[in-house]
C-alpha positions as CSV (number, residue, x, y, z in Angstrom):
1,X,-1.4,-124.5,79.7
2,X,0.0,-121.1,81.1
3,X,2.5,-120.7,77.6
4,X,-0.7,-121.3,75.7
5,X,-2.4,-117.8,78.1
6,X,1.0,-116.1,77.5
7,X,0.0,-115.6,73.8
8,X,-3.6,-114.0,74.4
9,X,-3.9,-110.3,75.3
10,X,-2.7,-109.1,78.8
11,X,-6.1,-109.0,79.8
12,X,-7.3,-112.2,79.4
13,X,-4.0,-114.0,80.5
14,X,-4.3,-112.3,84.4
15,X,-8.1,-113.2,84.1
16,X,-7.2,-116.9,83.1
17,X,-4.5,-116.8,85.8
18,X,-7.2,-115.2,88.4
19,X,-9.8,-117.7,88.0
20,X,-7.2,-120.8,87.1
21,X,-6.3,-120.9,90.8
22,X,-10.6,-120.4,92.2
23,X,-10.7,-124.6,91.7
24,X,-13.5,-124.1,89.6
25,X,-15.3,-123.7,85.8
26,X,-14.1,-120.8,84.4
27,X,-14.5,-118.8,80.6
28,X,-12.9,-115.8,79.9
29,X,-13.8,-113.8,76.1
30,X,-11.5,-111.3,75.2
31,X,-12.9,-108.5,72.3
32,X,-11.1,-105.8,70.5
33,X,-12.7,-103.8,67.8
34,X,-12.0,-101.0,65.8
35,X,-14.2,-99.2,63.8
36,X,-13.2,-96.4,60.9
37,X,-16.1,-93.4,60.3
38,X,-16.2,-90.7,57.6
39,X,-19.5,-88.4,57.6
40,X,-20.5,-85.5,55.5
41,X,-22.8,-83.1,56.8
42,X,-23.8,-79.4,57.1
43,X,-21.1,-79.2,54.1
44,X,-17.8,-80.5,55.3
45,X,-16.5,-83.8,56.7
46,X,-15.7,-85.1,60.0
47,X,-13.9,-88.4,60.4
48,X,-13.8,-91.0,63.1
49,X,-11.4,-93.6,64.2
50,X,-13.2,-95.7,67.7
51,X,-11.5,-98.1,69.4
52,X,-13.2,-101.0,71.6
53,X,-11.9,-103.6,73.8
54,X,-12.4,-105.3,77.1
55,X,-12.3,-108.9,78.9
56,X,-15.6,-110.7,80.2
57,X,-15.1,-113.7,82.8
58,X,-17.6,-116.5,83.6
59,X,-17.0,-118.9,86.5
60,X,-18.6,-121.8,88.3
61,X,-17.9,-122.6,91.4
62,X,-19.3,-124.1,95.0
63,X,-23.2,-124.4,93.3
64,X,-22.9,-120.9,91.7
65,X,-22.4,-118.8,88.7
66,X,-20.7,-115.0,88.5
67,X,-20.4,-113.0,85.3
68,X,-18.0,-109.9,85.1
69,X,-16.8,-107.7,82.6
70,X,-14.2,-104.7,82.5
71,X,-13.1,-102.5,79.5
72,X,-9.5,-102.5,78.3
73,X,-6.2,-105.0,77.1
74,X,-4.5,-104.5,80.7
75,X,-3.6,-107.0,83.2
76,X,-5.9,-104.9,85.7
77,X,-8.9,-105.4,83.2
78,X,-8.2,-109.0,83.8
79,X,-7.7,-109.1,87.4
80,X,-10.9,-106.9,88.1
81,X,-13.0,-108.9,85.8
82,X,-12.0,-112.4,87.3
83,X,-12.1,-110.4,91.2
84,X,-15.8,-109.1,90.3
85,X,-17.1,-112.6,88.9
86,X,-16.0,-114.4,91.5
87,X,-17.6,-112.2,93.8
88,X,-20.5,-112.0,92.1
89,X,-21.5,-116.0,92.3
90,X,-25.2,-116.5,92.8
91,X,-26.3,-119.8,93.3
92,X,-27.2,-121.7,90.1
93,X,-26.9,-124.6,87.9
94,X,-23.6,-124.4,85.8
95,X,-24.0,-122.2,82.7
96,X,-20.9,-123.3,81.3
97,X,-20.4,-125.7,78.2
98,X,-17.9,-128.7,78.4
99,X,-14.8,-128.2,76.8
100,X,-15.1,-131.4,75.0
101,X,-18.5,-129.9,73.0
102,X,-16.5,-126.3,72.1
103,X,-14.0,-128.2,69.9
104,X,-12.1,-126.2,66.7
105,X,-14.2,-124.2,63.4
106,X,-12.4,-123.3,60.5
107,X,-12.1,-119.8,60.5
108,X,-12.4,-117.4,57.5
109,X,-9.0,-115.1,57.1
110,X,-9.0,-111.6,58.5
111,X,-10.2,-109.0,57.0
112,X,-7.7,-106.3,55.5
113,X,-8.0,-103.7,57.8
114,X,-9.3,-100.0,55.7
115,X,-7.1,-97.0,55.4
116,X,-8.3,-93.6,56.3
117,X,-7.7,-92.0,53.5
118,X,-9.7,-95.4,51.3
119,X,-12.5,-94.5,53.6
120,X,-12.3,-91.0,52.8
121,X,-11.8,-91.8,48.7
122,X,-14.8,-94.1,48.7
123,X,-17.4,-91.6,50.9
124,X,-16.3,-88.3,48.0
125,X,-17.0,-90.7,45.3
126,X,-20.4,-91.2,46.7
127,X,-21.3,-88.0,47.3
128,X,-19.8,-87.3,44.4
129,X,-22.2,-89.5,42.3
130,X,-25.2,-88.3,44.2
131,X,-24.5,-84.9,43.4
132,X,-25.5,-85.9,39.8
133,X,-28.9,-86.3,41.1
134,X,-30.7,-82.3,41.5
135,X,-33.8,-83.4,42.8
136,X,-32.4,-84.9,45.4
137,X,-30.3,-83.4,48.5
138,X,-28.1,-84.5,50.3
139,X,-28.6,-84.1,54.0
140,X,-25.9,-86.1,55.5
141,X,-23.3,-89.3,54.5
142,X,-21.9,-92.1,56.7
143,X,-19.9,-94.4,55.5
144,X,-17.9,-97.1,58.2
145,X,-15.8,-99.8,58.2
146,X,-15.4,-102.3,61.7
147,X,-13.2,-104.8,62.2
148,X,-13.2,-107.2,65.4
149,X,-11.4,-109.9,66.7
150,X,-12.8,-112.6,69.5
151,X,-11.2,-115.1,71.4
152,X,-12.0,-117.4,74.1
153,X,-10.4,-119.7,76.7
154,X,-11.8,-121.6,78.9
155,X,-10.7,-124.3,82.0
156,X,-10.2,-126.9,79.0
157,X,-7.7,-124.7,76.8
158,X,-8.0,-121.8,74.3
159,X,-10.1,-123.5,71.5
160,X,-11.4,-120.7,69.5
161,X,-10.4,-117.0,67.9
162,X,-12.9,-115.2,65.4
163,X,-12.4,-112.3,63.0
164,X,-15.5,-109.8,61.5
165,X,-15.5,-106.9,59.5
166,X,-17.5,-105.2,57.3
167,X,-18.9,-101.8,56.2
168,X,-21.8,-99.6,56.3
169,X,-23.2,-96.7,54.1
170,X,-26.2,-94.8,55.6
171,X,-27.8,-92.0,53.3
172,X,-30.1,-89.2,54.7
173,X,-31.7,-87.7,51.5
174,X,-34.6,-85.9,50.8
175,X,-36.4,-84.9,47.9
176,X,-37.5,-81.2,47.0
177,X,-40.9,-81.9,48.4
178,X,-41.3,-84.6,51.8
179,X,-39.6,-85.8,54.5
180,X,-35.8,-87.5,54.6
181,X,-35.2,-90.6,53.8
182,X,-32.6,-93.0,55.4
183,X,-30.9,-95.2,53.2
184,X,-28.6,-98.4,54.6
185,X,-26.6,-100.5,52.2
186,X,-24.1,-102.9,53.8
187,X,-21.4,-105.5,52.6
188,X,-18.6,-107.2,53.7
189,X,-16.2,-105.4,52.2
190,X,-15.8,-102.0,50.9
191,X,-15.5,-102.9,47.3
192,X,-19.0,-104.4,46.8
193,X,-20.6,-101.0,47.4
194,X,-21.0,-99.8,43.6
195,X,-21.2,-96.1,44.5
196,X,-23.1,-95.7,41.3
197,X,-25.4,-98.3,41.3
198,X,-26.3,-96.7,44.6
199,X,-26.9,-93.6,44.3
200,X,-29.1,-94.0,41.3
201,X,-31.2,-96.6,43.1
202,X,-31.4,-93.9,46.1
203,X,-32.2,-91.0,43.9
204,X,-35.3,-92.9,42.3
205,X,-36.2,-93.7,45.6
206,X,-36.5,-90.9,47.6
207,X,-37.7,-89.4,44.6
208,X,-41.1,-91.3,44.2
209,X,-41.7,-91.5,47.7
210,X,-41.8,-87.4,48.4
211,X,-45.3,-87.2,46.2
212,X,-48.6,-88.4,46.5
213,X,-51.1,-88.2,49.2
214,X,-52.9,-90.4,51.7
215,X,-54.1,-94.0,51.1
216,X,-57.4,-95.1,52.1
217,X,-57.9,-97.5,55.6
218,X,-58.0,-100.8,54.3
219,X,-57.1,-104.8,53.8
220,X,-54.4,-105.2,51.4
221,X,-51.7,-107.3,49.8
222,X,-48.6,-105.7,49.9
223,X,-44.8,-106.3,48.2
224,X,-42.5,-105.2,50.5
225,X,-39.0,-104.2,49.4
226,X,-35.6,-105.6,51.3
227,X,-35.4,-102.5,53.2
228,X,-38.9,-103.1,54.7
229,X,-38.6,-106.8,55.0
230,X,-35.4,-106.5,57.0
231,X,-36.7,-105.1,60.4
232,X,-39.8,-107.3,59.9
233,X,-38.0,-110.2,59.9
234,X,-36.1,-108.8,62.7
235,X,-39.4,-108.8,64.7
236,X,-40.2,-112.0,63.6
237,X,-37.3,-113.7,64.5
238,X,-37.3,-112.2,68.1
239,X,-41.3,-112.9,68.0
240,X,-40.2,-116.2,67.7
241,X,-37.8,-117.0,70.6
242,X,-40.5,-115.3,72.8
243,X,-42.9,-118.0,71.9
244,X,-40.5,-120.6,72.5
245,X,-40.3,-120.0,76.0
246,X,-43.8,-120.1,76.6
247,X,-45.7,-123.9,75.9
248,X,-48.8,-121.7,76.1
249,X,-48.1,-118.9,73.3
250,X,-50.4,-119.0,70.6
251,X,-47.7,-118.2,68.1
252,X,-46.2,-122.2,68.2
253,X,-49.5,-123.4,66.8
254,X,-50.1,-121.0,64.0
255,X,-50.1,-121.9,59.7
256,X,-46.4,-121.4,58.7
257,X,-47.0,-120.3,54.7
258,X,-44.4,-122.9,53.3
259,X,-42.5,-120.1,51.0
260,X,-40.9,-119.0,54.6
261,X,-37.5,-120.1,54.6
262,X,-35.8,-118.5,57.4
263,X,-32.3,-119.5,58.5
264,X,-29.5,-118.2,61.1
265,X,-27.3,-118.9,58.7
266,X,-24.2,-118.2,61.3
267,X,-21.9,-120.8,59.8
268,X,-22.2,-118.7,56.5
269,X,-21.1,-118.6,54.0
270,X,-24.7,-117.2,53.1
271,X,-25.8,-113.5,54.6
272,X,-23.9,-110.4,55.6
273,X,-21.9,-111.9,59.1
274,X,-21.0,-115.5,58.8
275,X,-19.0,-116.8,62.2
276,X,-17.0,-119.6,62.8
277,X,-18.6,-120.0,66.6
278,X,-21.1,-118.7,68.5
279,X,-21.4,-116.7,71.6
280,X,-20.2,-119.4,74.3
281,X,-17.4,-121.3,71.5
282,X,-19.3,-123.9,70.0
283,X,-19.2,-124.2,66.2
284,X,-21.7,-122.8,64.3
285,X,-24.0,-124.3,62.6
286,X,-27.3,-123.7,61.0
287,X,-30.6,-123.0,62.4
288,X,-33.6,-123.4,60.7
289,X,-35.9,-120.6,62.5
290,X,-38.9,-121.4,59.8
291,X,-39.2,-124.1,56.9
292,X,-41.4,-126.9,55.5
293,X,-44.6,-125.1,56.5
294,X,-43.2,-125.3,60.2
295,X,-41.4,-123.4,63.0
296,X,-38.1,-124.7,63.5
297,X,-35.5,-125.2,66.8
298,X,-35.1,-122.1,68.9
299,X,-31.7,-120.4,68.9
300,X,-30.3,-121.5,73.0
301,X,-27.0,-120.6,74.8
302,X,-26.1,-124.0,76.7
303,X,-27.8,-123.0,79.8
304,X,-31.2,-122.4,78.2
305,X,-30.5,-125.7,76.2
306,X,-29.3,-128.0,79.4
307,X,-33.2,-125.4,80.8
308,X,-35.3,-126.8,78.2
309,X,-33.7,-129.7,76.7
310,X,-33.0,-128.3,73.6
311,X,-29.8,-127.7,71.8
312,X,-27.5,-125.3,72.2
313,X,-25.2,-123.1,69.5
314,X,-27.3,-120.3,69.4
315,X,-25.5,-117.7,71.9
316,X,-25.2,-114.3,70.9
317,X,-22.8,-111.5,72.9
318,X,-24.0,-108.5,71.4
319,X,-21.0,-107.1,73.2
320,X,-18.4,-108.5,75.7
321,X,-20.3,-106.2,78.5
322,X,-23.2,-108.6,78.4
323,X,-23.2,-112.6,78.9
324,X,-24.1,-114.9,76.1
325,X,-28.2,-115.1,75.1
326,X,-29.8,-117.1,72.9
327,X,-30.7,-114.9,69.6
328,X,-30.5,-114.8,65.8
329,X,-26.5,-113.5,64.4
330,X,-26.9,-114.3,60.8
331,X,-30.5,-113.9,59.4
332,X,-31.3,-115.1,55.9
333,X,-34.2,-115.3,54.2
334,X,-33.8,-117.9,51.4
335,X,-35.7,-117.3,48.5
336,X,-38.6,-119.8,47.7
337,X,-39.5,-120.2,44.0
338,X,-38.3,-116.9,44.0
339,X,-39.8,-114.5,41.3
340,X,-38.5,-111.9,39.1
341,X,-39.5,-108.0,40.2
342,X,-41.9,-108.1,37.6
343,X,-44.0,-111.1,38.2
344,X,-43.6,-110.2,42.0
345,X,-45.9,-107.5,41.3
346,X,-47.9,-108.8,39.1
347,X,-48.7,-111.4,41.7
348,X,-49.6,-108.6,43.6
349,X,-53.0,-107.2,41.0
350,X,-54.4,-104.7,43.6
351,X,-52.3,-103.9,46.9
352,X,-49.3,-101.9,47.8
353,X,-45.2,-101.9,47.3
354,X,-43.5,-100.8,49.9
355,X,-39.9,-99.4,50.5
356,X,-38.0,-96.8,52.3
357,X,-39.4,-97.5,56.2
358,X,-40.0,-94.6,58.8
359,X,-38.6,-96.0,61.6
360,X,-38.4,-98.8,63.2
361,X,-41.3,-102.0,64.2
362,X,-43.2,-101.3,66.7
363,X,-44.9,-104.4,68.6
364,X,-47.9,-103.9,71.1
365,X,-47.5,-104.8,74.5
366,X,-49.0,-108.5,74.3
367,X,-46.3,-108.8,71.5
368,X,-49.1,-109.8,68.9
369,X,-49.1,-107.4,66.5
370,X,-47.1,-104.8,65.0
371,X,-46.6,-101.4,63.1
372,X,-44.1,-100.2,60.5
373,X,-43.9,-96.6,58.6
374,X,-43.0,-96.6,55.1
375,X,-43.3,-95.1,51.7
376,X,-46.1,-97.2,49.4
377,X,-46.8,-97.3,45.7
378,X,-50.7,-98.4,45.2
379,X,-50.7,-101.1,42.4
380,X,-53.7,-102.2,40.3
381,X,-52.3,-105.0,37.9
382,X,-48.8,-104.9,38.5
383,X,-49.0,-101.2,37.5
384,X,-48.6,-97.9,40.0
385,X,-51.6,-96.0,40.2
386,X,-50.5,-93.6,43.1
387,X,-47.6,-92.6,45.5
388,X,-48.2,-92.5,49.3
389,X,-44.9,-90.5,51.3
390,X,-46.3,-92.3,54.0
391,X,-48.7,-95.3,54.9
392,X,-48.6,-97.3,58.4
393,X,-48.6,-101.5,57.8
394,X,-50.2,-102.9,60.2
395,X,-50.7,-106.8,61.0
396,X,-50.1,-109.5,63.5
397,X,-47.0,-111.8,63.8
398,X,-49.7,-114.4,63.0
399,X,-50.6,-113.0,59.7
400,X,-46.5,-112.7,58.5
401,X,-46.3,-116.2,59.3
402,X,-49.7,-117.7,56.9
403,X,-49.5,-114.5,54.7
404,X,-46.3,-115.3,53.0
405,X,-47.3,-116.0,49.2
406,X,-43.7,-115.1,47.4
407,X,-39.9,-114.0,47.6
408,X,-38.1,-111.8,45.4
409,X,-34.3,-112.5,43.5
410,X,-33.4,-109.3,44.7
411,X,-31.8,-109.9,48.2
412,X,-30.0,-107.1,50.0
413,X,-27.9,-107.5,53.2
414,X,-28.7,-105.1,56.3
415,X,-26.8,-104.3,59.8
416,X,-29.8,-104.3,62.1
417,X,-29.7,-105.6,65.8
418,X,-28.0,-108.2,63.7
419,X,-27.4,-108.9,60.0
420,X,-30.3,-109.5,58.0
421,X,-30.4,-110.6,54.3
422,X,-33.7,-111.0,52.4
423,X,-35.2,-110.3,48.8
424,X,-38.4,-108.7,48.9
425,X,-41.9,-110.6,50.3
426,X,-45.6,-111.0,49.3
427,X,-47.5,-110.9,51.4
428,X,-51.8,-111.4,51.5
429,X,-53.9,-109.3,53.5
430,X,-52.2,-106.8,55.8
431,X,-53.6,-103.6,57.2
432,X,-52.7,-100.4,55.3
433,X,-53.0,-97.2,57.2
434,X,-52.2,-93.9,56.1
């Protein structure tokens, strides 16, 4: 067991070591990230390079259970991480899976780590094609590339190690008239961003939405574009595991529009951040959030699944500060009898498209409805009729959830709170606000 330790980091060898001789049920996550950054702004460049990487222990021991975390690859990371847990036992049921349900996943190969100067070579060409574009500036460019590498051991072994990368491009632009607009295209890799397909999109963009005037309060179908759908589905998602955890919420007994086809797709290999394993080590696997006209299994870490009787695999660690949850990773929203742009909005007759959002969702206190600020196009007949800079959608969770009435083809992948991947949504009767 102890040559298997000797080949992890320093770090989480003295943890294993630390909490190996405590007698009892012990996990310790190792994480080490780094994360390339190139932004242009007030005219010149400034480039990045940040490092991450720390330790986080669990234990079980004597009718408790301790979480601790420290920062850094050292042995003393290790030891003070192990020390602190260990310390810190409250008493609890055992939050720990068994190391005969962790088992082995097939991992996907590790990414080829970005060069600087690549980095630098891509973010030029994209400025360099949005300089083609007059009526458009330029206010700032950021354009990323992370790469992370997980691993885990545990009283039973060292069963799983993980690898993630991928890139961001985020675009603040604004038209001669109207406010900036923040653009976010991500990918996997650095290659799939076509720089020029890009910038023209963005250009056209920002463009329509810096004219027009107010819309009138009413009732509407809207279209809402990728970019709007993302965070929505975001909201929906985390709407979602709230009303799970309450046999009373209202949400679990509401119409589910049977075009919704929403999947944590962690296992891949659909969506922006496909993982061989999930927050606590078990392989991943699908989860069917919303299909068949019906909400589907929440997402649970093993203690909220041994809580509830449900079934675990759903653990997130947003970072390896913070213990494993139970929360979407790998959103995708499958297309269902998915439609062409065109017949998308010709679906639509009178009501709004949507694109470019304002910030992010905002969700009342009661967590029943919510608000996001975008830029609209009024439609009569599949046709624009007038621009709106900015219009408020308003609506409950209820309403996403029956008012689904068509998906795009056009997915698009976003880094959110998590990845999110969707085409663009129908949707009947929503609250427009201007």
């Amino acid at each position: 067991m102890k040559s298997d330790w000797a080949a992890l980091p320093p770090a989480m060898e003295s943890a294993a070591v630390v909490l190996a001789a405590s007698g009892g049920r012990w996990e310790v996550m190792g994480r080490r990230g780094r994360t390339l950054g190139q932004r242009w702004w007030a005219g010149g460049w400034e480039s990045r390079v940040a490092e991450e990487s720390g330790v986080a222990c669990r234990v079980a021991s004597h009718g408790g259970a301790g979480f601790a975390a420290a920062a850094g690859q050292g042995a003393r990371a290790g030891r003070l991480a192990a020390d602190i847990a260990m310390a810190s036992l409250v008493s609890g049921p055992d939050p720990l899976p068994p190391g005969s349900r962790l088992g082995h996943a097939v991992c996907p190969p590790a990414p080829v780590p970005i060069q600087p100067t690549t980095l630098r070579a891509a973010a030029e060409a994209q400025l360099a094609a949005l300089g083609r574009y007059r009526e458009v500036e330029v206010l700032e460019l950021r354009l990323s590339s992370s790469t992370a590498i997980t691993q885990l051991v545990t009283t039973d072994g060292h069963p799983v190690e993980g690898h993630l990368g991928g890139t961001v491009l985020e675009l603040l632009l604004a038209a001669a008239e109207g406010p900036a607009r923040l653009i976010q295209v991500a990918a996997r890799e650095l290659g799939q961003i076509d720089v020029t397909t890009v910038a023209e999109r963005a250009a056209e963009r920002v463009a329509l939405a810096s004219r027009g005037g107010r819309a009138e309060h009413q009732l509407a179908d809207v279209t809402v574009a990728p970019s709007v759908a993302a965070p929505l589905v975001l909201a929906l998602a985390d709407r979602l595991q709230r009303a799970h955890r309450d046999p009373h919420d209202r949400l679990r007994t509401v119409r589910v529009a049977p075009d919704w086809r929403l999947t944590d797709e962690r296992a891949g290999p659909e969506g922006l951040l496909p993982q061989a394993f999930d927050g606590e080590g078990l392989p991943s696997r699908s989860h069917a959030l919303l299909a068949d006209g019906h909400l589907g299994d929440p997402l649970l870490s093993w203690a909220e699944a041994m809580a509830s009787g449900g079934t675990a695999g759903g653990a997130v660690r947003p970072s390896f500060r913070q213990a494993p949850r139970g929360g979407p990773a790998n959103l995708v929203v499958h297309p269902s009898r998915p439609l062409s742009a065109r017949a998308l909005l010709d679906r639509l007759e009178t009501g709004f498209w949507l694109d470019l959002p304002a910030g992010g969702v905002r969700i009342d206190p009661a967590g029943e409805r919510f608000a996001l600020r975008a830029a609209a196009v009024a439609m009569v007949s599949g046709r624009p009729v007038a621009s709106h800079p900015q219009i408020e959608l308003r609506g409950t969770f209820r309403r996403l959830l029956a008012g689904l009435a068509g998906t795009g083809l056009d997915s698009q992948s976003f880094s959110l709170a998590c990845a999110v991947t969707t085409p663009s949504l129908l949707f009947r009767r929503l609250e427009v606000v201007s």
